[in-house]
C-alpha positions in Angstrom: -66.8 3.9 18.0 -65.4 0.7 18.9 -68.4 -1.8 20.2 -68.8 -3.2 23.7 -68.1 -6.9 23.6 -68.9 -10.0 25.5 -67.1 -13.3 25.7 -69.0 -16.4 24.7 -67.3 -20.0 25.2 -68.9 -22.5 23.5 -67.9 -26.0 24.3 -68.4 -28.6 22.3 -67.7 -32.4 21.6 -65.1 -31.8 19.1 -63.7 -28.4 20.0 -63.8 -25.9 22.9 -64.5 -22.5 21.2 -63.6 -18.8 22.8 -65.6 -16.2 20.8 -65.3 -12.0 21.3 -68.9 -11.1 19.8 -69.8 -7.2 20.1 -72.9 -5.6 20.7 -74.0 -5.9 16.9 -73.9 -9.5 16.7 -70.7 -10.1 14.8 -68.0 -12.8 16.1 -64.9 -10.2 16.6 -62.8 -12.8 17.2 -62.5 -16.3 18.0 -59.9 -19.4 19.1 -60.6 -23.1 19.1 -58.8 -25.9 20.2 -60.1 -29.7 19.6 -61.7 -31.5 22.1 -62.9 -35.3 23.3 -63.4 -37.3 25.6 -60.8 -39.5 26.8 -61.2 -42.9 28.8 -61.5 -43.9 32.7 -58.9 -44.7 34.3 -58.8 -47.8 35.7 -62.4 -48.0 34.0 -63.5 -50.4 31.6 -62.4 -50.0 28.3 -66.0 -48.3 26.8 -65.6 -46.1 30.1 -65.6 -42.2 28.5 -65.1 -39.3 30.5 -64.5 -35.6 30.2 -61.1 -34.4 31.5 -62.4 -31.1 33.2 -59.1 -29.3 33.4 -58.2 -30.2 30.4 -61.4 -28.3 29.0 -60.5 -25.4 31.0 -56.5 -25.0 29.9 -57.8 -24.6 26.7 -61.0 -22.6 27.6 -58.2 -20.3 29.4 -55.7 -20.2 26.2 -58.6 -19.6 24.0 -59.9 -16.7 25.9 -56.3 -15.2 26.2 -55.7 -15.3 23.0 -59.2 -13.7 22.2 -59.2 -11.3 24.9 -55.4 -9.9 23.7 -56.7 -9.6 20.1 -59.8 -7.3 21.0 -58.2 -6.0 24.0 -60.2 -7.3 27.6 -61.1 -3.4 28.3 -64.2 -3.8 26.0 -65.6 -7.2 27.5 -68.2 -6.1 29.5 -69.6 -10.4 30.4 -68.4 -13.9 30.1 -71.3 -16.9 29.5 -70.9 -20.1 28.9 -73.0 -23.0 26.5 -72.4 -27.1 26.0 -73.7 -30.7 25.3 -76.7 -31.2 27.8 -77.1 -34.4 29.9 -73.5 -34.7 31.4 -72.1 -33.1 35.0 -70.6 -34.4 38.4 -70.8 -34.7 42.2 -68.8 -32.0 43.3 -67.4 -30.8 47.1 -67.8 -27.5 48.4 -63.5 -27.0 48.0 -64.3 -27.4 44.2 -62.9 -30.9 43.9 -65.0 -33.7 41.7 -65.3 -36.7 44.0 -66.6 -38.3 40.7 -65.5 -37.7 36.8 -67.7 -36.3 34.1 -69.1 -39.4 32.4 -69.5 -38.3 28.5 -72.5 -39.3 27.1 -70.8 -41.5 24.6 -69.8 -43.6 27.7 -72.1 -46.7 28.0 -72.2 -48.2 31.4 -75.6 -47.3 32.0 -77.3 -49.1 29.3 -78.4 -52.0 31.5 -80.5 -49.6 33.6 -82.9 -48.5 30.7 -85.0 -51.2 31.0 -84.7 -51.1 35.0 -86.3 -47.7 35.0 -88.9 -48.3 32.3 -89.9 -51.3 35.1 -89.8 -49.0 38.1 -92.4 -46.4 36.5 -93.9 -45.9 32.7 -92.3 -44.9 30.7 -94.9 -42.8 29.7 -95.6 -41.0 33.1 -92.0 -40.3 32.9 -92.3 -38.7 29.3 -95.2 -36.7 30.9 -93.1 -35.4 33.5 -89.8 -34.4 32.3 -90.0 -34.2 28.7 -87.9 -36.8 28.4 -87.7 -40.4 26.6 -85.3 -43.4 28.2 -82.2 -43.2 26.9 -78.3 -44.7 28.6 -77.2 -41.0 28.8 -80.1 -39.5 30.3 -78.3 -37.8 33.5 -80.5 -39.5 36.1 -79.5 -42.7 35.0 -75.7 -41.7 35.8 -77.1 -40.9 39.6 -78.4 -44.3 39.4 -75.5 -45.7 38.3 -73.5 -43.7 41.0 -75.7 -44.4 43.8 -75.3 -48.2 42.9 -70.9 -48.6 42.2 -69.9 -45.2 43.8 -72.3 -43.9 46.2 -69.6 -41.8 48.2 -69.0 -40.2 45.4 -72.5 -38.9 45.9 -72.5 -38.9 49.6 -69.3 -36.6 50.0 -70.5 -34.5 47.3 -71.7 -31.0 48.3 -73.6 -30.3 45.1 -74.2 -32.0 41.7 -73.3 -29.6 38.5 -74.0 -29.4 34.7 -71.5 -29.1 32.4 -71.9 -25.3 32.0 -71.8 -24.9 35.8 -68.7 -26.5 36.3 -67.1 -24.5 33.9 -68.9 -21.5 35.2 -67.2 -22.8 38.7 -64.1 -22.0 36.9 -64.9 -19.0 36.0 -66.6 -17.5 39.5 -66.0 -19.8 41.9 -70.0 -19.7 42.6 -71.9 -23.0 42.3 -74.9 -22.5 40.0 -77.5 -24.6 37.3 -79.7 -23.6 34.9 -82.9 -24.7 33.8 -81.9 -25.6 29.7 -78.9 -27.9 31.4 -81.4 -29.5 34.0 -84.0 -29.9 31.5 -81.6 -32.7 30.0 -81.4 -34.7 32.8 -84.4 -36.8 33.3 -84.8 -35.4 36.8 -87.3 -32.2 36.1 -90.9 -31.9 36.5 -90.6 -30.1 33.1 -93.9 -28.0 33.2 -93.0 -26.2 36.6 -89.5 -25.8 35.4 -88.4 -27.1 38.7 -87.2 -30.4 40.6 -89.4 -33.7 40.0 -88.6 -35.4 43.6 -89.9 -38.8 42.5 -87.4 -39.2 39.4 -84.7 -37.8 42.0 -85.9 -40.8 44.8 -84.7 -43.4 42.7 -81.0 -42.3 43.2 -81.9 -41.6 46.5 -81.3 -37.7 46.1 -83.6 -34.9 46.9 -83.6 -31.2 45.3 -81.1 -30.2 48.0 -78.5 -31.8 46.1 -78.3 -29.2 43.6 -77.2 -25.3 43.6 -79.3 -22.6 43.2 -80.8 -22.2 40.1 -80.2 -19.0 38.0 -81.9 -18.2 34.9 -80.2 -17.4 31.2 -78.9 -13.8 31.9 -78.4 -14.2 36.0 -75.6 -13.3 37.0 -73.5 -15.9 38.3 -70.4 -14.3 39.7 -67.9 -12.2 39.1 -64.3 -13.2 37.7 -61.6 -13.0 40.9 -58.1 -11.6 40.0 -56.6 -15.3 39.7 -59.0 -16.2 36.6 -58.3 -12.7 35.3 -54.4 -13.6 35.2 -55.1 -16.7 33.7 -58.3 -16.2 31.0 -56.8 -12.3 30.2 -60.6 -11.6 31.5 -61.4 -8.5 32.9 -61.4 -8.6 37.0 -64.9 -8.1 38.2 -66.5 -9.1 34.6 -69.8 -10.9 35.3 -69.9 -14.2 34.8 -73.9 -14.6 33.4 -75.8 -17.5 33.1 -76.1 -19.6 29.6 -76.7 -23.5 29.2 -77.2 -25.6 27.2 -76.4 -25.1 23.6 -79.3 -26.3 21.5 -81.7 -23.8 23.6 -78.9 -20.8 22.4 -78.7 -21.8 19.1 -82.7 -21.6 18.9 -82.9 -18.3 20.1 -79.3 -17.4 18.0 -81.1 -18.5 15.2 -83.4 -15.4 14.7 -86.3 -17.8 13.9 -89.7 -16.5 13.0 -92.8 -17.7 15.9 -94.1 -19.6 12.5 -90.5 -21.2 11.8 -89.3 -24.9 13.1 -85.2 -24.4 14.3 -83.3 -27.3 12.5 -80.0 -27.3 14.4 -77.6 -29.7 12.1 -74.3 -31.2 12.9 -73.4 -34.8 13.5 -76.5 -34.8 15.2 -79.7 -33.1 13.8 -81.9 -31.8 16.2 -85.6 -30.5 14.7 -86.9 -28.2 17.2 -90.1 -26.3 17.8 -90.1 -23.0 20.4 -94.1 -23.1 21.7 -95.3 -20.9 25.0 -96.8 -24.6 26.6 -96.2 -27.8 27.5 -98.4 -30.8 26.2 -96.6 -33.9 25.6 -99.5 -36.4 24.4 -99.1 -40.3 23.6 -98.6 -39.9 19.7 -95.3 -37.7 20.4 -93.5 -40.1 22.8 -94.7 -43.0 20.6 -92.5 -41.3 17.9 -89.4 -40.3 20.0 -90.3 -36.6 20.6 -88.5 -34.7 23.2 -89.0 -31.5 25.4 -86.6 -29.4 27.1 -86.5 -26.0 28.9 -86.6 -23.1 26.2 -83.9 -20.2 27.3 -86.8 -17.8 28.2 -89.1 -19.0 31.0 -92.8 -19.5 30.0 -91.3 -21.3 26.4 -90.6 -25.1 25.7 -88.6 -26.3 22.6 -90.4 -29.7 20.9 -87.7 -31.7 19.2 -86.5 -34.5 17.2 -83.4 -35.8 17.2 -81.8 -37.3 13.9 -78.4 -38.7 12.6 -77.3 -35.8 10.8 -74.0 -35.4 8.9 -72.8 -37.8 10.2 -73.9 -39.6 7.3 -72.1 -36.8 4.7 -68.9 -37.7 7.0 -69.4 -41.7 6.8 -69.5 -41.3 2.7 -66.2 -38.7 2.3 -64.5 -41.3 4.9 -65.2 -43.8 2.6 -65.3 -42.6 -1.2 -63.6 -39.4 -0.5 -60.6 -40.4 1.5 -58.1 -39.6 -1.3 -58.7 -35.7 -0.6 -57.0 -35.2 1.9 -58.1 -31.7 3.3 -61.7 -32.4 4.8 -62.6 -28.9 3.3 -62.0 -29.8 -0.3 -63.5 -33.4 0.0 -67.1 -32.0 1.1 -66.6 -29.7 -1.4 -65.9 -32.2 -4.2 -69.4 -34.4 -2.6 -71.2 -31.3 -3.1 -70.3 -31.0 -6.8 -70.4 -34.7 -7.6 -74.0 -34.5 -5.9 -75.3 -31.7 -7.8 -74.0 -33.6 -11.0 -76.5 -36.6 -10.3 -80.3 -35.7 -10.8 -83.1 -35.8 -8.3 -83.4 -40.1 -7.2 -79.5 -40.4 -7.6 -80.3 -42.8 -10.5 -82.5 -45.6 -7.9 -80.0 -45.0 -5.1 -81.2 -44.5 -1.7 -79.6 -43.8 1.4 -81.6 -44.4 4.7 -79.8 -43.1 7.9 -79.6 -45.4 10.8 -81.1 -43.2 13.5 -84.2 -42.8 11.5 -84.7 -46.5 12.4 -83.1 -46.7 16.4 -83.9 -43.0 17.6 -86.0 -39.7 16.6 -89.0 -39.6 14.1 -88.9 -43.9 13.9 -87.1 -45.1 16.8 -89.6 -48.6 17.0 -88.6 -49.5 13.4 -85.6 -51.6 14.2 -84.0 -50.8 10.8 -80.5 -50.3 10.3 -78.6 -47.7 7.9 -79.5 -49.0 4.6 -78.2 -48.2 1.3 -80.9 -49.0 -1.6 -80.6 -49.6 -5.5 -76.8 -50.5 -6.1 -76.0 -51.1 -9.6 -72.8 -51.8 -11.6 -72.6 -48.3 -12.8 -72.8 -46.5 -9.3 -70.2 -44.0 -8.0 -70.0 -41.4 -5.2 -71.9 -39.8 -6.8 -74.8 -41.1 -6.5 -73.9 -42.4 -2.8 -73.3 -38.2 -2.2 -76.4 -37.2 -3.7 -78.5 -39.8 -2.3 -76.9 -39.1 1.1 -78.3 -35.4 1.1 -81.5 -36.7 -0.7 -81.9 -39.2 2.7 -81.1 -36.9 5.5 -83.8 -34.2 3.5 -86.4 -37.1 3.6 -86.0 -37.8 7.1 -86.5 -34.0 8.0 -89.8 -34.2 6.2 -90.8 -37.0 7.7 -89.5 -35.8 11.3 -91.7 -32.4 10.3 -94.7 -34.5 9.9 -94.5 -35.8 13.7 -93.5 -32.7 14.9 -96.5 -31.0 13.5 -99.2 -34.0 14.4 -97.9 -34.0 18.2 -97.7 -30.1 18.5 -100.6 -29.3 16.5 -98.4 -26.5 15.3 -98.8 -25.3 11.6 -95.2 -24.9 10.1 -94.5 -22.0 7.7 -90.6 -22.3 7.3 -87.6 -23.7 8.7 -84.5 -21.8 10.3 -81.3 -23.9 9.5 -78.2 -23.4 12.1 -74.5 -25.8 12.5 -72.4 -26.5 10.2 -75.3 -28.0 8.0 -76.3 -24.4 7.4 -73.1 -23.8 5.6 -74.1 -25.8 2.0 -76.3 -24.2 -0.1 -76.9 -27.0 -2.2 -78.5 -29.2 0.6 -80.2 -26.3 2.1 -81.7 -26.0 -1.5 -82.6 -29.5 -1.5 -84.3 -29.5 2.3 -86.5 -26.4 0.7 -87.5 -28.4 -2.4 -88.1 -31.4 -0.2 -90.1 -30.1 2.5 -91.8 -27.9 0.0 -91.0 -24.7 2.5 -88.7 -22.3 3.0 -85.4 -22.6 4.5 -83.7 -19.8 6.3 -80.2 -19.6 7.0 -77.9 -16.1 9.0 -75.2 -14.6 7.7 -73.4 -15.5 11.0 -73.5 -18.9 11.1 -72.3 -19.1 15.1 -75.9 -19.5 16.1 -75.0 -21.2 19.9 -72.6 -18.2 20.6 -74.7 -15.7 19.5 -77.6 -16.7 21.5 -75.5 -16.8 24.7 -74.3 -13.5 23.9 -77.6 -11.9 23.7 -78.4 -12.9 27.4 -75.0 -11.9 28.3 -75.6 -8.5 27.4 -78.3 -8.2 29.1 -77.1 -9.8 32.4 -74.1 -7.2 32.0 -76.3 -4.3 31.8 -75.6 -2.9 28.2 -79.0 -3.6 27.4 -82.3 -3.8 29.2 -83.5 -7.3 27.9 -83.3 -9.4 25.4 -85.7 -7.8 22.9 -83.7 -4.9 22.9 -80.7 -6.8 22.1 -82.4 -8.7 19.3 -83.5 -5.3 17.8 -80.0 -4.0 18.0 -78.2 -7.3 16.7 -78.1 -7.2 12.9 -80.2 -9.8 10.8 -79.2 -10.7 7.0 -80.7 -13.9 5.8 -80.6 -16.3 2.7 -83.7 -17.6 2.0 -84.4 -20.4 -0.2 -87.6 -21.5 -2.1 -89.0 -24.5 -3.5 -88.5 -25.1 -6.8 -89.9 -26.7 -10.0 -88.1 -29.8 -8.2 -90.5 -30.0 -5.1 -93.1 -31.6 -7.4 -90.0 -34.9 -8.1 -88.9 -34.5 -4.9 -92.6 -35.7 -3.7 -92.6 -38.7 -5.5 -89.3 -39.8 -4.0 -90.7 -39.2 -0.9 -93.6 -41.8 -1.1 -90.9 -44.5 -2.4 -88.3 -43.2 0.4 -91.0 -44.1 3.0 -92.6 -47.0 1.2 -89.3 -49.6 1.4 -89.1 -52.9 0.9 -90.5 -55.5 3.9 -87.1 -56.9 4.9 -87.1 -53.8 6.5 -88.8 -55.2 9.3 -92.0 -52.9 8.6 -90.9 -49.4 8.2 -93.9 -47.6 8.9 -95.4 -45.0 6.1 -97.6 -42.5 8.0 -100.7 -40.3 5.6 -98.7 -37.0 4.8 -100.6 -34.1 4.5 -100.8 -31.8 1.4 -99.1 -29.4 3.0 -95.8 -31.3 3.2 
């Protein structure tokens, strides 16, 4: 019997993904096509935006071509996931009166320090979850409010990411909590507006649509977006958000397990039933956001990830010239080198500017360069780095939640090599869970698009009925090495302007 489907688009910063995933949990079918931001124009030249339309011709051609595949009779919902923290000012015609900033775009660094002076930054940590950073949303209302403020003024609404593609989709204005939670702009334990961090953009909640939870319905798709997507006419267009929340809940992870979500970006995530942000967190960089399922917060810690692995095969690997076959060949030279890559050590940059260390004002530093080091060693000591930083961002995690981790659930591309998911097992001294389907974000939209289509009654029944196979992997005779690199990793040299070397429990 052929299985009910849903349509999941998950857009990303490098590609803009249309997948068919059936009421089993598998990915059917799926179409990419790359995706980036492009610059301003007549901006400055570090002016990044998001071409809108652009996104949505190749949503549209994605979808098509998924949709003829598994044929559109079968789709029974269309959802939609992305990056957090960027949106637009938007009438009530459905014409932008502003473009999507990216948050690689840097105009609003200057007013970082303005709004730590304004209020604490503490009380705002307290509030919505979130630390001062240049793309925190808010600070692009700021930013509007002082160079554009018509924008803002003719503006009927202000919309996420996901609801302005879901404005494609339904022609129904809409945001959702996991998107807003990015923003700087909630009061994150009601999981509703903060009005004073809207007042300093001179806004008020009545600038935004009305908010609809993970598995709302939205919409419904009209005959013109049916001609165009190959969508079903009348298909409900249900509520999803943004990504990292999905790909928590995608993730299948035990209540005991931490979520490692890891891509360019690493993101070390916690899903707890309460709120309690406390000075020794934001003093370490911890976040909070909106969990997909109201009554749930998601911790996190966000690291460099790989794109550390991606800065060695750019530079000792550039000779391959399929990407696939160079990470390949790093894993093998890697797994040729012994625990310590011979003295080399590789510490990423954001362990010193952002996440777990932000106030250590370190730079990515590579340590113990001899004559007779290779890429090996630089490959091996890459994945050695990025493992020591996840123990060392479990450490925080566990101090400010108080929460007792028993394992950790690895999602993104990162989930894909065994040997480093090994190596984070060994390092961490836990173990690490990966899926067999490794489309974490799409598969956690899909199980709230089921529900808001009506196939199933909520989500536990579509987590029962979605099919789970895991590889786990334990600690090895290695985790005893692997803790003696750890106390050098985090004891480094002075010049280092004072890299600070917290007590480590037992247990990690």
């Amino acid at each position: 019997m052929r299985q009910d489907l849903v349509v999941v688009f998950d857009c990303g910063a490098t590609h803009v993904t249309a997948m068919a995933i059936d009421s089993k949990g598998t990915v059917v079918k799926s179409a990419c096509y790359p995706n980036g931001p492009v610059k301003q124009p007549s901006g400055e030249e570090s002016w990044l935006i998001w071409d809108v339309e652009q996104i949505w011709r190749k949503m549209s051609d994605a979808c098509k071509q998924v949709c003829v595949s598994v044929g559109k009779d079968r789709v029974k919902a269309v959802t939609v996931c992305t990056f957090g923290a960027d949106g637009a000012p938007i009438r009530r015609d459905g014409k932008l009166t502003y473009p999507v900033i990216s948050w690689q775009d840097t105009r609003t660094e200057s007013l970082v320090r303005e709004i730590g002076n304004l209020i604490d930054p503490w009380e705002i940590f307290a509030e919505t979850g979130y630390q001062i950073v240049h793309f925190n949303t808010l600070l692009r209302l700021i930013w509007l409010r002082k160079h554009s403020s018509k924008a803002l003024d003719e503006a009927e609404y202000w919309l996420m990411i996901p609801g302005l593609l879901s404005f494609k989709l339904s022609g129904e204005f809409s945001i959702d909590p996991t998107s807003a939670g990015t923003m700087m702009a909630m009061s994150l334990e009601k999981r509703d507006w903060s009005e004073r961090m809207l007042s300093l953009a001179k806004l008020d909640s009545s600038f935004f649509p009305k908010w609809v939870e993970p598995g709302d319905v939205i919409g419904h798709v009209p005959p013109s977006v049916s001609r165009r997507t190959g969508l079903p006419v009348n298909v409900p267009v249900v509520a999803a958000g943004h990504d990292t929340q999905f790909a928590a809940i995608g993730s299948g992870a035990r209540a005991s397990e931490a979520i490692l979500s890891s891509g360019t970006w690493e993101i070390l995530m916690l899903r707890m039933s309460g709120f309690h942000p406390n000075r020794f967190g934001f003093e370490e960089g911890l976040l909070f956001e909106n969990d997909a399922v109201r009554g749930f917060w998601n911790p996190q810690l966000l690291m460099m990830g790989s794109g550390v692995i991606e800065w060695v095969r750019k530079h000792f690997y550039s000779s391959i010239i399929d990407s696939a076959d160079a990470y390949g060949q790093m894993i093998i030279d890697a797994e040729k080198v012994q625990p310590g890559a011979d003295g080399v050590t590789v510490l990423p940059s954001f362990v010193a500017e952002t996440g777990p260390t932000k106030k250590y004002g370190a730079r990515g530093t590579i340590l113990g360069l001899t004559l007779n080091t290779d890429r090996r060693h630089l490959s091996r000591a890459a994945f050695e780095g990025l493992s020591f930083q996840l123990r060392h961002a479990l450490h925080i995690l566990s101090e400010a939640t108080e929460f007792h981790v028993e394992g950790i659930r690895v999602v993104g591309g990162g989930a894909k090599n065994d040997s480093w998911n090994q190596m984070r097992a060994d390092v961490t001294r836990l173990p690490v869970r990966t899926i067999e389907q490794k489309e974490a974000t799409g598969i956690g939209a899909a199980l709230f698009a089921f529900v808001g289509a009506g196939v199933f009654k909520s989500l536990e029944e579509t987590q029962t009925n979605f099919a789970k196979k895991e590889t786990v992997f334990k600690p090895t005779i290695r985790k005893t090495s692997y803790d003696d690199l750890f106390k050098k990793y985090i004891q480094l040299p002075p010049a280092l302007k004072g890299f600070y070397a917290p007590a480590y429990s037992e247990s990690l």
